[in-house]
C-alpha positions as CSV (number, residue, x, y, z in Angstrom):
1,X,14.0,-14.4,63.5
2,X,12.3,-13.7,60.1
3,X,8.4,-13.6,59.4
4,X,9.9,-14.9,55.9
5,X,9.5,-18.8,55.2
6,X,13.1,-20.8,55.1
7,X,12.6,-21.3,51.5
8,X,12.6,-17.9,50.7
9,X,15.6,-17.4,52.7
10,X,17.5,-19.4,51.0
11,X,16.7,-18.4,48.0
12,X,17.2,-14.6,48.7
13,X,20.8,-15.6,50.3
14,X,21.2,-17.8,46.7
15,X,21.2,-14.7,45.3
16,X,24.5,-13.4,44.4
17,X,24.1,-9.5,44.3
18,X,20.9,-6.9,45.0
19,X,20.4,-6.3,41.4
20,X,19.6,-10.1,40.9
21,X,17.3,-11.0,44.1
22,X,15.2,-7.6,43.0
23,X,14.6,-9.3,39.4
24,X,14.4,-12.7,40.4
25,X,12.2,-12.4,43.4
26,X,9.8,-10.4,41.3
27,X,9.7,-13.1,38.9
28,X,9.6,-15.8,41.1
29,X,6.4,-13.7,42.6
30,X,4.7,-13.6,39.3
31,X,4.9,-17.4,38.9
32,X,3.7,-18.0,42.7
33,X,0.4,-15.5,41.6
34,X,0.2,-17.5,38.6
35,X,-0.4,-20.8,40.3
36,X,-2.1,-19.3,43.5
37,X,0.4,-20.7,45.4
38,X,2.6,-19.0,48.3
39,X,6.8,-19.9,48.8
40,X,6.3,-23.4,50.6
41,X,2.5,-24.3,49.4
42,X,4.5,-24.8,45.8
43,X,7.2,-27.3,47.6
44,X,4.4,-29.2,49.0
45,X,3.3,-30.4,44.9
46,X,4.7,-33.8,43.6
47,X,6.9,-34.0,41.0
48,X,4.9,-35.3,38.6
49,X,2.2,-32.0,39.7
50,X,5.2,-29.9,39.7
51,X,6.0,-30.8,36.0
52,X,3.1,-30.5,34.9
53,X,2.8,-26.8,36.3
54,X,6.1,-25.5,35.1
55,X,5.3,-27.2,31.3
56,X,2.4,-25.1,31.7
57,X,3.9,-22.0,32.9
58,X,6.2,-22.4,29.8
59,X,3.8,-22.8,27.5
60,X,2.2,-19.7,28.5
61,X,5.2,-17.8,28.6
62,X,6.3,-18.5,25.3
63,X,3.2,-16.8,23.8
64,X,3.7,-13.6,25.4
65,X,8.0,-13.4,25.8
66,X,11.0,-13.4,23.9
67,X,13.1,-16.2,24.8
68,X,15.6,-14.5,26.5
69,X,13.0,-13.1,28.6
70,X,11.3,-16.7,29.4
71,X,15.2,-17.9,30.3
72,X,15.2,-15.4,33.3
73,X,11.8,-16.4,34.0
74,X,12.5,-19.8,33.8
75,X,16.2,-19.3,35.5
76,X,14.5,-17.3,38.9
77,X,12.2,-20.5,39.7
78,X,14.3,-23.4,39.5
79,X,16.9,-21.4,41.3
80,X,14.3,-21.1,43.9
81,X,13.1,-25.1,43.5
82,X,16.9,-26.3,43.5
83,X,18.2,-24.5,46.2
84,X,14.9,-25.6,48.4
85,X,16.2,-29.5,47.1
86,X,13.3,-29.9,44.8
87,X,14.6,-31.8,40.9
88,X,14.5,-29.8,38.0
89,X,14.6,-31.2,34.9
90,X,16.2,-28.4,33.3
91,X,16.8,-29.9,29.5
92,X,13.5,-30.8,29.6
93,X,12.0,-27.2,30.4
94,X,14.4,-25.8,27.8
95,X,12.3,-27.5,25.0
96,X,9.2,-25.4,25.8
97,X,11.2,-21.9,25.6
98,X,10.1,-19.8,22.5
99,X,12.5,-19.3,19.5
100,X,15.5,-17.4,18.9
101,X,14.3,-13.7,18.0
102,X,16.5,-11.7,15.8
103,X,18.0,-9.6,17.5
104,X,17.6,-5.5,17.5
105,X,20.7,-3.1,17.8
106,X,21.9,-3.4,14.3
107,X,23.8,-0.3,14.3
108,X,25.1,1.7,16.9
109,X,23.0,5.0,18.1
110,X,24.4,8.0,16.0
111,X,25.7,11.5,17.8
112,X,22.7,13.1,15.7
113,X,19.9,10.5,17.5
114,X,21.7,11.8,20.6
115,X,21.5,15.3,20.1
116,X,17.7,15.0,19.1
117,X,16.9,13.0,22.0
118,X,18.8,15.5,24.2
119,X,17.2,18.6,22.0
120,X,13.3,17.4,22.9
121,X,13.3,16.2,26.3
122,X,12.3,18.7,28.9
123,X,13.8,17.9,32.4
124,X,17.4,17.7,33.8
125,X,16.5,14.4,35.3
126,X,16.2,13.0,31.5
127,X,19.3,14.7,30.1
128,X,21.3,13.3,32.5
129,X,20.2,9.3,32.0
130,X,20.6,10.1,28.2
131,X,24.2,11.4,28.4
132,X,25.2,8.6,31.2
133,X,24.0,6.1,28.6
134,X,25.8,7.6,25.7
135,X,29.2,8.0,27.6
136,X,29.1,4.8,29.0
137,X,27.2,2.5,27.3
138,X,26.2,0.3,30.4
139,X,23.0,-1.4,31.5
140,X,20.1,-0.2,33.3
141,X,21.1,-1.8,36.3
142,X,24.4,-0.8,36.6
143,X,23.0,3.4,36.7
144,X,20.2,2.3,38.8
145,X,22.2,1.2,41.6
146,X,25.5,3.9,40.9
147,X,25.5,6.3,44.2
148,X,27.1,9.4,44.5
149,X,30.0,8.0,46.4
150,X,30.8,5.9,43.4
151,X,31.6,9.2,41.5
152,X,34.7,11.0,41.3
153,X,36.0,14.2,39.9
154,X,38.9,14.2,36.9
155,X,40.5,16.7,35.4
156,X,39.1,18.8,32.6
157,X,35.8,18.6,34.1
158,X,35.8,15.0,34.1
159,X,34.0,12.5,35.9
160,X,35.1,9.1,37.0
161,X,32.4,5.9,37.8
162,X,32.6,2.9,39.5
163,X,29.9,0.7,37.8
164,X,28.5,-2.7,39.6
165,X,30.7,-1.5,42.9
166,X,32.3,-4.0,45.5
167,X,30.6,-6.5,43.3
168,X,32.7,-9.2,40.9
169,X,31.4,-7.3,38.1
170,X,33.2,-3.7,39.3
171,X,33.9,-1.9,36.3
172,X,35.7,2.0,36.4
173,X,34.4,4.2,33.4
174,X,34.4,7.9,32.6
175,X,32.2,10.8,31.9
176,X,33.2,13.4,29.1
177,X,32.5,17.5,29.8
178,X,29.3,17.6,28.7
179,X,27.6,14.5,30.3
180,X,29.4,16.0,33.5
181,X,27.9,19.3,33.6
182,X,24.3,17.5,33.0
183,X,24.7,15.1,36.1
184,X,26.0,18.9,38.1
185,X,22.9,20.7,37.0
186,X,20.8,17.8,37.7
187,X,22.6,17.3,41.0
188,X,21.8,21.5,41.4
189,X,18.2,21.0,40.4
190,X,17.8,18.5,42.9
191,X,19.7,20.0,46.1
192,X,17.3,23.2,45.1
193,X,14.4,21.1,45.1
194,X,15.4,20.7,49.0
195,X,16.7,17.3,49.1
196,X,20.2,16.9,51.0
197,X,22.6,14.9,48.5
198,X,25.1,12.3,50.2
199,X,27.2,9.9,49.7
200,X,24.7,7.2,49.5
201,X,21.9,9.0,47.4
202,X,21.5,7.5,44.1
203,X,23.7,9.3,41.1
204,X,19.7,9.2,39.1
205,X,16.9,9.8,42.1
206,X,13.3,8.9,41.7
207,X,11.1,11.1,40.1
208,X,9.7,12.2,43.8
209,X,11.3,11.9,46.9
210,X,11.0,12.5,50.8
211,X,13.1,15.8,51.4
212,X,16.3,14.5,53.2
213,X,15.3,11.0,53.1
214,X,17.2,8.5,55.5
215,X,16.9,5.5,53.2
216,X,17.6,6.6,49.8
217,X,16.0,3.6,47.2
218,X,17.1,2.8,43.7
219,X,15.0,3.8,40.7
């Protein structure tokens, strides 16, 4: 049995992949410290209680967020309200998000920015993330969570990925000759460091790690 109350059970098990429970239960755990409230003490409120805290929570949000920002916010906590069987007016709470920002990204990073970045930063660790970036364009996430087992060798030096793997999302992409030999001489830096690379350590490690850890964890 689980030390873990039912509601957050369900909600964890709501959650369709790792990379989404990590982000929502954080943020569903920002909102429970922000009310003082624990996982079933916030089920206990009325509705008319409940409104009023979520308006509030909204309100507060939208003077510190962007609004995509507040929709993941607001997006963790009534997943975690609905799927306990608690109403959410969700129309309603979409009136107190903050407006439309523009946008950033304008323009697409230039080989030249590359090459600075790659010319100024001092660790291996660093040079790889940059070139995995710059060959293949993906989200944080998606690197965060890539293992070494999700990598495979092409020819001409080549490296094959499997992004968002055994998930809905699974995507196959490639790294060019250069980003290759950064992730090998990161991978080198690292197994001379004294830590025993496997199959399920992470393709980018932490910063420190426990020599030959049994339970290697995401950045």
């Amino acid at each position: 049995m689980s030390d873990k109350p039912r509601s957050q059970v369900l909600f964890e098990n709501a959650c369709t992949s790792n990379a989404t429970l990590s982000t929502y239960s954080g943020l569903l755990g920002q909102f429970l410290k922000w009310i003082h409230k624990d996982h079933e003490s916030l089920l206990l409120l009325p509705d008319d209680q409940m409104n009023i805290v979520l308006e509030d929570y909204l309100m507060f949000m939208k003077k510190r967020y962007p609004k995509s920002t507040a929709k993941t916010h607001l997006a963790a906590i009534t997943k975690f309200l609905i799927i306990n069987d608690r109403m959410v007016n969700s129309k309603k709470l979409a009136m107190f998000l903050p407006e439309e920002s523009k946008r950033g990204g304008e323009r697409a990073i230039t080989t030249k920015e590359v090459q600075r970045m790659l010319s100024i930063t001092g660790t291996k660790r660093a040079k790889a993330i940059i070139h995995l970036f710059s060959a293949t364009g993906s989200r944080p996430e998606a690197l965060c969570n890539l293992k070494i087992k999700h990598m495979g060798q092409m020819p001409d030096d080549c490296k094959s990925l499997i992004l968002y793997a055994n998930s809905t999302h699974e995507l196959v992409t490639f790294l060019h000759q250069e980003a290759s030999h950064a992730i090998d001489e990161y991978f080198d830096e690292r197994t001379k460091r004294g830590e025993y690379l496997k199959g399920e350590s992470y393709v980018i490690g932490r910063e420190t790690f426990i020599v030959n850890v049994n339970k290697p964890r995401p950045v």
